[in-house]
PyMOL Python script that loads the backbone (N, CA, C, O; Angstrom):
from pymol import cmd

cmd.read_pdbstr("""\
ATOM      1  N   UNK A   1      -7.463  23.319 -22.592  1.00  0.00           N
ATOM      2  CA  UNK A   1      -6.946  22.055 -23.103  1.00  0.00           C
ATOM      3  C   UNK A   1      -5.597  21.720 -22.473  1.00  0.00           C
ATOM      4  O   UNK A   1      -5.303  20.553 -22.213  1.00  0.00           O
ATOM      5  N   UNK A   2      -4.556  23.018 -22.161  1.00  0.00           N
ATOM      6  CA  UNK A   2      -3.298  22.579 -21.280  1.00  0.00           C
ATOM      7  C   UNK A   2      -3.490  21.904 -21.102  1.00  0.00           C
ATOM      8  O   UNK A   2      -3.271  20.814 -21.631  1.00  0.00           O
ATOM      9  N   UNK A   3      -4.364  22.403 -19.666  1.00  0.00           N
ATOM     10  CA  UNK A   3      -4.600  22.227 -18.281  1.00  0.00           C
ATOM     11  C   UNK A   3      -4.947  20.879 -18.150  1.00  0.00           C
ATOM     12  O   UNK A   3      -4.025  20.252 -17.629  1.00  0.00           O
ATOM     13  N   UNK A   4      -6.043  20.101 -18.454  1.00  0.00           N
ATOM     14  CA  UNK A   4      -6.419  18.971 -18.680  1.00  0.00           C
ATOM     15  C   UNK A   4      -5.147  18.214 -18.697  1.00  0.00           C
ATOM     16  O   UNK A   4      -4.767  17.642 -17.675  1.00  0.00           O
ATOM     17  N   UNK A   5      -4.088  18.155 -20.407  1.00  0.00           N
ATOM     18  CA  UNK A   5      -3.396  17.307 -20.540  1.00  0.00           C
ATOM     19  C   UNK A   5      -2.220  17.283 -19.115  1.00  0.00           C
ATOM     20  O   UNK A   5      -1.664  16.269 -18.691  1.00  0.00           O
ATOM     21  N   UNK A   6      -2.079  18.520 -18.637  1.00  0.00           N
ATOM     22  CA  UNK A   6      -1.173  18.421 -17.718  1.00  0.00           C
ATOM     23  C   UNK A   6      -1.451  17.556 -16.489  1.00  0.00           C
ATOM     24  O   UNK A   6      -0.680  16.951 -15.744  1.00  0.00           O
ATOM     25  N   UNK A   7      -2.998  17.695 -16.498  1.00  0.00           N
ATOM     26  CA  UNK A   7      -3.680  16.798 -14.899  1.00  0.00           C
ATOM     27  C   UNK A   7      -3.447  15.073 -15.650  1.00  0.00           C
ATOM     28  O   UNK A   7      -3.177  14.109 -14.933  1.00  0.00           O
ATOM     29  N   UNK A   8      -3.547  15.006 -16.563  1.00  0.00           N
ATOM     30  CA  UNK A   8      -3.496  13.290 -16.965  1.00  0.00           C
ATOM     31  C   UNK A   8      -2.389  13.006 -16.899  1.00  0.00           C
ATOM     32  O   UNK A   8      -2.159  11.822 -16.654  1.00  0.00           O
ATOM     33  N   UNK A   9      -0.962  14.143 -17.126  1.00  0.00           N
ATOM     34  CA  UNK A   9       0.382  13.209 -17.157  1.00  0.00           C
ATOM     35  C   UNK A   9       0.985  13.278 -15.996  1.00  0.00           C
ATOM     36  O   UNK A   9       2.146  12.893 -15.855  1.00  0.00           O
ATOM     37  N   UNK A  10      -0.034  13.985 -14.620  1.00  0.00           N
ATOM     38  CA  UNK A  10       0.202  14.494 -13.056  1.00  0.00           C
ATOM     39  C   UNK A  10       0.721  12.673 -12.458  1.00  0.00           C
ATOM     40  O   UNK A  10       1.903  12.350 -12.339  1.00  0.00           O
ATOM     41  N   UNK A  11      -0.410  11.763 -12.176  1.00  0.00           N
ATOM     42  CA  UNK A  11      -0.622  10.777 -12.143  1.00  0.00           C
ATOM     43  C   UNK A  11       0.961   9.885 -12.565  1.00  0.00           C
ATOM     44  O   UNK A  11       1.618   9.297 -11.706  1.00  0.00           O
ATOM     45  N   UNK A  12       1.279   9.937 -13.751  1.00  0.00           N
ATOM     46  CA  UNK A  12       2.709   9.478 -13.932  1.00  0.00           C
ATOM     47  C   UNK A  12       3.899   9.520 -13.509  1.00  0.00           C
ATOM     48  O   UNK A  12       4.754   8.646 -13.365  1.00  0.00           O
ATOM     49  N   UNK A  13       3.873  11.378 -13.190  1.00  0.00           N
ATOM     50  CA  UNK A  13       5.316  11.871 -12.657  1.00  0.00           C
ATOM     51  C   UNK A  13       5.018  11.356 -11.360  1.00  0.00           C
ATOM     52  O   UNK A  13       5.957  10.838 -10.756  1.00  0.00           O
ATOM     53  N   UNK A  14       4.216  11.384 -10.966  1.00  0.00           N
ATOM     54  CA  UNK A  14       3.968  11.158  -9.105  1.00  0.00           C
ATOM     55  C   UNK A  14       4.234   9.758  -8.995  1.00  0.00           C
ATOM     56  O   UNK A  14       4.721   9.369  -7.933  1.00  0.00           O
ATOM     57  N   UNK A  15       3.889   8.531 -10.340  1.00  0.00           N
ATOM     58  CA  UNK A  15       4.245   7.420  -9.996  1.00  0.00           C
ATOM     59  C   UNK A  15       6.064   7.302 -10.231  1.00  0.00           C
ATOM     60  O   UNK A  15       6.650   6.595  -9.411  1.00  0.00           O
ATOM     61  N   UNK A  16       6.646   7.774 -10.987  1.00  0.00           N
ATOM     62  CA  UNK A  16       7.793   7.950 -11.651  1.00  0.00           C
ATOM     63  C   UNK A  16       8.484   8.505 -10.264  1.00  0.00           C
ATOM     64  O   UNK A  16       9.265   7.719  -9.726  1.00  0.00           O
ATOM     65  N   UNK A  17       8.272   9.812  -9.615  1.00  0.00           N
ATOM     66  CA  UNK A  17       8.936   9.995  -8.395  1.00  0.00           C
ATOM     67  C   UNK A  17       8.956   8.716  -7.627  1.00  0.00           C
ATOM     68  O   UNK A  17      10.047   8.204  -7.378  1.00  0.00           O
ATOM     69  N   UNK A  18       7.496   7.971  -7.102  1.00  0.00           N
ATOM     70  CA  UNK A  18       7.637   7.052  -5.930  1.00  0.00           C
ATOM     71  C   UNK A  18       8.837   6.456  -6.038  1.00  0.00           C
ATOM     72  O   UNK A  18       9.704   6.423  -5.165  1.00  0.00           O
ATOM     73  N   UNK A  19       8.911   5.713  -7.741  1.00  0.00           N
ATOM     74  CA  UNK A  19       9.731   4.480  -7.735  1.00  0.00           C
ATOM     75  C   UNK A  19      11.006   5.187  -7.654  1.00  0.00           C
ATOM     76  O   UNK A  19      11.882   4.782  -6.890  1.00  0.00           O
ATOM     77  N   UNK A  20      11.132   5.992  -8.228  1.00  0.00           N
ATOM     78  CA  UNK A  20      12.677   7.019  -8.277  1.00  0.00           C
ATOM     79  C   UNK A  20      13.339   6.945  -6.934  1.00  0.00           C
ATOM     80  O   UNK A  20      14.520   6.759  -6.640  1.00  0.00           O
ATOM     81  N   UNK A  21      12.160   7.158  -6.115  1.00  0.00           N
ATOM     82  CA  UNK A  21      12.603   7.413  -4.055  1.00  0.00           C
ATOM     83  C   UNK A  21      12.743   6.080  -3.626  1.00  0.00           C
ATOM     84  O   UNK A  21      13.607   5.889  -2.771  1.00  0.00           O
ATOM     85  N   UNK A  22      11.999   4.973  -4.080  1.00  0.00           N
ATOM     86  CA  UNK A  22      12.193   3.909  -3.225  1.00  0.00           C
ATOM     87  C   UNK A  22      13.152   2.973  -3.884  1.00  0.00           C
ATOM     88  O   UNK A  22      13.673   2.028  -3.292  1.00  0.00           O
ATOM     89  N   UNK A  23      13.388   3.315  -5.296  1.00  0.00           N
ATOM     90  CA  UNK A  23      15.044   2.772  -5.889  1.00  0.00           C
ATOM     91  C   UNK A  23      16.236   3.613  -5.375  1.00  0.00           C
ATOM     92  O   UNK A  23      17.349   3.119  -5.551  1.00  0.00           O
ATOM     93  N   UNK A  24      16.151   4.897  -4.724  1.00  0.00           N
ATOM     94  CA  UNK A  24      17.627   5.102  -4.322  1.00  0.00           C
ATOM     95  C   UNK A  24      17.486   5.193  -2.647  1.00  0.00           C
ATOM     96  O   UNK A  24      18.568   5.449  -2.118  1.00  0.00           O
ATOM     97  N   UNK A  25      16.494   5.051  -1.819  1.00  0.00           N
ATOM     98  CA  UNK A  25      16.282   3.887  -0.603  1.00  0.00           C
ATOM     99  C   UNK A  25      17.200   2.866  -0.588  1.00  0.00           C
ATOM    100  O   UNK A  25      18.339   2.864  -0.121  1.00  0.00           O
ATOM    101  N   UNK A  26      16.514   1.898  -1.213  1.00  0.00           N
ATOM    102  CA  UNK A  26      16.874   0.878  -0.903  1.00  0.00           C
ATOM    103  C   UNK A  26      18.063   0.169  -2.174  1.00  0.00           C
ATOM    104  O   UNK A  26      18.079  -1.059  -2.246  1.00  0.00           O
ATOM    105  N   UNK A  27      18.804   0.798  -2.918  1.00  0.00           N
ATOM    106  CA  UNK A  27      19.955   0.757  -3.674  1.00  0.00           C
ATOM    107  C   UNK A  27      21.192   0.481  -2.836  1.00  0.00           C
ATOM    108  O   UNK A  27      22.094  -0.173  -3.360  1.00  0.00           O
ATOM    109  N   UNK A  28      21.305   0.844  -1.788  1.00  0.00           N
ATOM    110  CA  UNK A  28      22.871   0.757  -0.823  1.00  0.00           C
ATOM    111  C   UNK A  28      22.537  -0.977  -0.521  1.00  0.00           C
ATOM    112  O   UNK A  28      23.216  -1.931  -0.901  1.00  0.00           O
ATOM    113  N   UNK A  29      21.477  -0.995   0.152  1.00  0.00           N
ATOM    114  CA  UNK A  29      20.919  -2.628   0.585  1.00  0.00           C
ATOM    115  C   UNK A  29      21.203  -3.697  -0.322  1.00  0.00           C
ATOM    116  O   UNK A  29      21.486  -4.818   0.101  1.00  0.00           O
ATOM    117  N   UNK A  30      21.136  -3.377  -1.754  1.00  0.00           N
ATOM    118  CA  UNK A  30      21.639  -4.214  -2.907  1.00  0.00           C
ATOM    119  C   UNK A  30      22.359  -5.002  -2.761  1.00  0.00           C
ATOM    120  O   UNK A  30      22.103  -6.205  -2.727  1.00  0.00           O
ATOM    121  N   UNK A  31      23.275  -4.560  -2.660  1.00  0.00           N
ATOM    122  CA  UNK A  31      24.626  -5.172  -2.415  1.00  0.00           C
ATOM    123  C   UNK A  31      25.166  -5.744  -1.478  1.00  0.00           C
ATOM    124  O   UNK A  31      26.286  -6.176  -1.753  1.00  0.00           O
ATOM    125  N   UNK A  32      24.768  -5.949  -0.331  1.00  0.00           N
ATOM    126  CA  UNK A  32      24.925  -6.623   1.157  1.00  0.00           C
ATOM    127  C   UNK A  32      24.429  -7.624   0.570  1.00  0.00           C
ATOM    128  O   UNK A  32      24.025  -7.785  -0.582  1.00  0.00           O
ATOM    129  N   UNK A  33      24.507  -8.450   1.674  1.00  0.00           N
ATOM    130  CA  UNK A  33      24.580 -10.294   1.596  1.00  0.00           C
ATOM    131  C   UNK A  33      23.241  -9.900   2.187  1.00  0.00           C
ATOM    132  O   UNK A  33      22.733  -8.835   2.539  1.00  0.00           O
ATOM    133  N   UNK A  34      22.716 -11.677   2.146  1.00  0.00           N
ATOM    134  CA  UNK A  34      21.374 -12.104   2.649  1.00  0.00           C
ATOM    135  C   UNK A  34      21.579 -12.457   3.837  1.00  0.00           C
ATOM    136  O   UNK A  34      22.488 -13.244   4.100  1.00  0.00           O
ATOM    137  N   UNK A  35      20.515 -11.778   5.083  1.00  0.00           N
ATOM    138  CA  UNK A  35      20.848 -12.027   6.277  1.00  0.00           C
ATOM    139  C   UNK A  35      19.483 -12.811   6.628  1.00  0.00           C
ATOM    140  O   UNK A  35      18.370 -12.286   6.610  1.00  0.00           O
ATOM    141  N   UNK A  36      19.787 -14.318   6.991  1.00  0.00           N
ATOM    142  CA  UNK A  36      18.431 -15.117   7.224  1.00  0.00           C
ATOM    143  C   UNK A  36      18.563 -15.022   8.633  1.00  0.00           C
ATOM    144  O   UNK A  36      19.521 -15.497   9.244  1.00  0.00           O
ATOM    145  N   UNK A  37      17.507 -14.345   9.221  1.00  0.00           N
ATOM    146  CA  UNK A  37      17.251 -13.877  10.714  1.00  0.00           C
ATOM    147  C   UNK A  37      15.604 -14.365  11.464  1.00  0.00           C
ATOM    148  O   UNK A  37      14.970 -13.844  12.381  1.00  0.00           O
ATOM    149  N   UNK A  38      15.228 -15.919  10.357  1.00  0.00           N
ATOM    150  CA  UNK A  38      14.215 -16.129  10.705  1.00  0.00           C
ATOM    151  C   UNK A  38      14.276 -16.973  12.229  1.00  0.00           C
ATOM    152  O   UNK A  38      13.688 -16.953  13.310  1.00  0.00           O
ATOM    153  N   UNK A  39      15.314 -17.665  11.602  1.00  0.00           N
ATOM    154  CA  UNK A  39      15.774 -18.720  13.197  1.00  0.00           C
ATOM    155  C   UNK A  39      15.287 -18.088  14.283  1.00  0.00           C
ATOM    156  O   UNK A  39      14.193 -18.225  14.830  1.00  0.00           O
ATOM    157  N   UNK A  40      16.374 -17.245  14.601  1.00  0.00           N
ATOM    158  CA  UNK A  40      16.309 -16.553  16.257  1.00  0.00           C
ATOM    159  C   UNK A  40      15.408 -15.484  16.581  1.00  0.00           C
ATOM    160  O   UNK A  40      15.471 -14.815  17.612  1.00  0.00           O
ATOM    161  N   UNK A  41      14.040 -15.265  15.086  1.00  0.00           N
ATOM    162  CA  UNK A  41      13.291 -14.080  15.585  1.00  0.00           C
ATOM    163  C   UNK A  41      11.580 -14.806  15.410  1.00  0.00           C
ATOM    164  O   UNK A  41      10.526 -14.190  15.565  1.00  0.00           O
ATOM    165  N   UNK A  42      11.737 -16.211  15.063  1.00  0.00           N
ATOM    166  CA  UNK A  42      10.826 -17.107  14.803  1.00  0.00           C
ATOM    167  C   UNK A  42      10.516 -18.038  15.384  1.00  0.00           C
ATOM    168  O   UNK A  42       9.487 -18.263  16.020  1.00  0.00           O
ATOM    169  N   UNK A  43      11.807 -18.933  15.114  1.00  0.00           N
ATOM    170  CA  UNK A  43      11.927 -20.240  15.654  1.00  0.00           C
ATOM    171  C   UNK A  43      12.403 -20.331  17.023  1.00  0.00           C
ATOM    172  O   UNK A  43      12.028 -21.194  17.817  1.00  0.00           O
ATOM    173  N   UNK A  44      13.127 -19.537  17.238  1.00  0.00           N
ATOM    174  CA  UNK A  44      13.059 -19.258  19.001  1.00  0.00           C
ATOM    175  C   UNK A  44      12.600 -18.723  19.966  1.00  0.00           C
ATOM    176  O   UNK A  44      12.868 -18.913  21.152  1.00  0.00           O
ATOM    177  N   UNK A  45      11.423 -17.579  19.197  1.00  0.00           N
ATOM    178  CA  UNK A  45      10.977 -16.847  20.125  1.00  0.00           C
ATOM    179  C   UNK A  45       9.615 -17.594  20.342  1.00  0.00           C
ATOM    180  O   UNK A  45       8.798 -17.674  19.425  1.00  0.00           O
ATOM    181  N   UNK A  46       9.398 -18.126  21.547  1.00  0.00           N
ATOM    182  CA  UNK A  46       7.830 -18.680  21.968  1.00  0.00           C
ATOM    183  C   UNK A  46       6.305 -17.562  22.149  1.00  0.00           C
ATOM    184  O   UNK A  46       5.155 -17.909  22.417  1.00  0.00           O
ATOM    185  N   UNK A  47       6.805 -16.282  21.909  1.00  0.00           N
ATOM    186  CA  UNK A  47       5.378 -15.468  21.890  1.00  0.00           C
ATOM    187  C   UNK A  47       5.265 -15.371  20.673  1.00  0.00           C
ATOM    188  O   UNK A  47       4.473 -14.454  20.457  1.00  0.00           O
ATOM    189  N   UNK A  48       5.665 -15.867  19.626  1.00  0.00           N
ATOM    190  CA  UNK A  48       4.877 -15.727  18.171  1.00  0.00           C
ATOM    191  C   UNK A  48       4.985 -17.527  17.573  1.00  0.00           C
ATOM    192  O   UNK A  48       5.150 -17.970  16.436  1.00  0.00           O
ATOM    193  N   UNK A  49       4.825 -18.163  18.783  1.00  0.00           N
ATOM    194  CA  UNK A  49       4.786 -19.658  17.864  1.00  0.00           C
ATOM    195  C   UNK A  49       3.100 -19.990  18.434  1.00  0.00           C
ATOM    196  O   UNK A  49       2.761 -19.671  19.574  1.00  0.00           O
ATOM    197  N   UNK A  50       2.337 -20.530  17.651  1.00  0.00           N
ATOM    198  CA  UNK A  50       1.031 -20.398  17.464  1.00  0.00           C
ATOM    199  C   UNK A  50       1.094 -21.818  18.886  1.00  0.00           C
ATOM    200  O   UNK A  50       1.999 -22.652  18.850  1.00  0.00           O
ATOM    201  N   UNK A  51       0.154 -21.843  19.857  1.00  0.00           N
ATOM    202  CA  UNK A  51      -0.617 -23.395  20.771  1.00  0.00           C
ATOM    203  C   UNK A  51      -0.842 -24.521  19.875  1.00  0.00           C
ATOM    204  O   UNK A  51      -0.467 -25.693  19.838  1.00  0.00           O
ATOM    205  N   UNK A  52      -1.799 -23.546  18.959  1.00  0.00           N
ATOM    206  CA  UNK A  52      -3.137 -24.774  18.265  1.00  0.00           C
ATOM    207  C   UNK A  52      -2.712 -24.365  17.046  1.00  0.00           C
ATOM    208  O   UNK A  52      -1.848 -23.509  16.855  1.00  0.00           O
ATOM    209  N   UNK A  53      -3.654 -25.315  15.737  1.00  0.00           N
ATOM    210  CA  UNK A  53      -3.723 -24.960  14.983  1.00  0.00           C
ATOM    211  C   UNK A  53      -5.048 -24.238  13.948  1.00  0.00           C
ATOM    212  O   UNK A  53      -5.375 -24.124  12.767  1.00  0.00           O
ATOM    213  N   UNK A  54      -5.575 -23.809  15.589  1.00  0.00           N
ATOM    214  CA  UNK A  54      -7.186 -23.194  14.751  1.00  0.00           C
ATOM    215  C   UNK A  54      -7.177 -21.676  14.413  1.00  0.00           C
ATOM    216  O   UNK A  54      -6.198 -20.934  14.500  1.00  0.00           O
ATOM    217  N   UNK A  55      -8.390 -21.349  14.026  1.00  0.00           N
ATOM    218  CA  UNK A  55      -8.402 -20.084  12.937  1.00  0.00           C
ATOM    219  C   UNK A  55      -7.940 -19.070  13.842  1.00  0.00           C
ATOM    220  O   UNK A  55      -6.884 -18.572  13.451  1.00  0.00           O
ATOM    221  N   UNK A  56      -8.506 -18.452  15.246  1.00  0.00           N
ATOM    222  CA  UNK A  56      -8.017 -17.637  16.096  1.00  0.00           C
ATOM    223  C   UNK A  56      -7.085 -17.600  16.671  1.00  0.00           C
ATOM    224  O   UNK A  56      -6.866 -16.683  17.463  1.00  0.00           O
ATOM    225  N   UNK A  57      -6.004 -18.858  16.396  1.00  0.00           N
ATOM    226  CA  UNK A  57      -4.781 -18.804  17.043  1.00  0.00           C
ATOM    227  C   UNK A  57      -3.648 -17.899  16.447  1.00  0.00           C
ATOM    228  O   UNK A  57      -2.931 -17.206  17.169  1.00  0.00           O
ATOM    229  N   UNK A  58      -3.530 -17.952  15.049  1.00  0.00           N
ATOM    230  CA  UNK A  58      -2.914 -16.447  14.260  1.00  0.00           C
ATOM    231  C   UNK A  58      -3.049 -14.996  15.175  1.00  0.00           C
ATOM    232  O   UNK A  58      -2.234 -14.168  15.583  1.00  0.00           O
ATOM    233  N   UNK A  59      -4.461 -15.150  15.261  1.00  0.00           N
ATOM    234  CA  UNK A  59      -4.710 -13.576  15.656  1.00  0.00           C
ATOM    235  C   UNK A  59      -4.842 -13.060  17.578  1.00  0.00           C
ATOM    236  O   UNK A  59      -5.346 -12.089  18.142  1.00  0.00           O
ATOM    237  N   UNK A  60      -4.103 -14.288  18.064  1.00  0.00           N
ATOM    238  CA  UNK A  60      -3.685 -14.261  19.393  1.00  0.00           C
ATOM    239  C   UNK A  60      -2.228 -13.575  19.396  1.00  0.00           C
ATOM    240  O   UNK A  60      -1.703 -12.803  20.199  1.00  0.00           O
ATOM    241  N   UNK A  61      -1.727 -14.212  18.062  1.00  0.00           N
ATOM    242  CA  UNK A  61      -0.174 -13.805  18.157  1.00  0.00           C
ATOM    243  C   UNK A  61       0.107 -12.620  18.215  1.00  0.00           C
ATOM    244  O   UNK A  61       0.727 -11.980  19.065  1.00  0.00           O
ATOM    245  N   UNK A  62      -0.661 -12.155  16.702  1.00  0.00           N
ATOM    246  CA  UNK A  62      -0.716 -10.360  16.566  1.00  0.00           C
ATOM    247  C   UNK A  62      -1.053  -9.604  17.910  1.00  0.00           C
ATOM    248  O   UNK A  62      -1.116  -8.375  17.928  1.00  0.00           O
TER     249      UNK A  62
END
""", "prot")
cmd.dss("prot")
cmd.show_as("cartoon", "prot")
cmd.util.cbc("prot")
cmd.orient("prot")
């Protein structure tokens, strides 16, 4: 009977770690300003601006 309850509350701690790791990741980043870097990595670069506007033109870009 442990054993069992221990495998059902396995599932939790393992979700409880993820978020634990990817809240003190990305915790320093918090606090910095917003850096809008779409302009010059979007709007200026011509190998990811689509020709056309048909269905296979997306997947030319990729």
């Amino acid at each position: 009977m442990r054993l069992s309850a221990r495998r059902s509350t396995l599932p939790w701690w393992i979700l409880f770690a993820a978020f634990a790791v990817t809240l003190a990741v990305y915790w320093p980043g918090l606090s910095g300003g917003f850096l809008f870097d779409d302009y010059p990595n979007i709007v200026d670069s011509h190998g990811v601006q689509p020709g056309d506007a048909s269905m296979p033109s997306p997947m030319r870009v990729i």
